[in-house]
C-alpha positions, 0 to 999 in steps of 0.5 A: 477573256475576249468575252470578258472585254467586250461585255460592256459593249454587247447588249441584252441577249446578242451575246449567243451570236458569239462562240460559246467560250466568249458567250460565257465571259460575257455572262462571267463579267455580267454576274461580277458586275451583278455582285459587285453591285449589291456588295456592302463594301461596295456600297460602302465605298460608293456611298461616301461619293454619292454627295459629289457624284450622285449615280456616278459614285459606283462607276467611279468606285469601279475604276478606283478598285481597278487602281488597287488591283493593279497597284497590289497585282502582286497578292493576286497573281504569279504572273507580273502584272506588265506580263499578263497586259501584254498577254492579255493586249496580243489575245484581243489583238488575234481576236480583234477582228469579232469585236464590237467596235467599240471594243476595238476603239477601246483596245487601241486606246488601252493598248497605245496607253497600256492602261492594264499597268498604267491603273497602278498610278493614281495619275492614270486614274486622273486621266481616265476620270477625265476621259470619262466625264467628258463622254458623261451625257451628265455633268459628272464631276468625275475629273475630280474624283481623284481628290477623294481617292486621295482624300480617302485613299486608306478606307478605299484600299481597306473596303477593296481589301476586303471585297476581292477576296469576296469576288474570287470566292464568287467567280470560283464558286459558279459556272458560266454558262450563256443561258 
């Protein structure tokens, strides 16, 4: 999980100074990020923002899918989704002290938000297209990216429908270790 959290935050090979068991989430979060990717469904649904949002349309199909899974948490878990936030906010919490600091930054924002939840409301997904188009080095246009969410909310629920079932047979089906 800790691996997982700080993946984005920790560059090329600098992972192996980290405990085996974080090395491989961070690995794990790599190998998803690779999957979806090159997922056609994927693609799919980043390709119908590519005209507005360029390079931006598969970050922005990123956060959209995090909406549907938190909006549909149920069919994905036992465990409630405002349970396994709060779970998941105390472990990085006891481990805050190896994380990178933009991780740290991030956990204090997600935890004062309670962004794990929070994903489920579209209005929260505005928020964050806001935030994140502002640290855009480009103009993004991501603040508006909820028109199409809105607009085309059935076929992205649809695409994610379909691709997460594809990605929980991925992540059963490997071993994640940090070579």
């Amino acid at each position: 999980m800790v691996g997982n959290f700080i993946a984005d935050h920790v560059k090329g090979r600098s992972f192996a100074r980290y405990g085996p068991g974080i090395a491989e989430g961070i690995t794990m979060h790599r190998a998803i990020d690779d999957f979806s990717d090159t997922h056609p469904l994927v693609r799919q649904s980043a390709e119908r923002l590519r005209p507005r949002y360029g390079r931006y349309g598969s970050v922005i199909v990123d956060i959209f899918y995090d909406h549907f899974l938190a909006s549909n948490w149920p069919q994905y878990s036992p465990t409630p989704l405002a349970a396994f936030a709060e779970q998941t906010y105390q472990l990085l919490q006891r481990n805050e002290a190896m994380l990178p600091e933009n991780s740290k930054r991030f956990l204090g924002y997600a935890r004062q938000y309670d962004i794990l939840t929070a994903y489920a409301q579209v209005e929260a997904i505005e928020r964050v297209m806001l935030g994140m188009s502002r640290r855009a080095k480009f103009v993004s246009g991501m603040e508006y990216a909820t028109e199409e969410l809105s607009a085309f909310y059935l076929e992205f629920a649809a695409e994610f429908a379909q691709f997460f079932p594809d990605l929980q047979t991925f992540i059963a089906g490997q071993t994640w270790k940090s070579s």
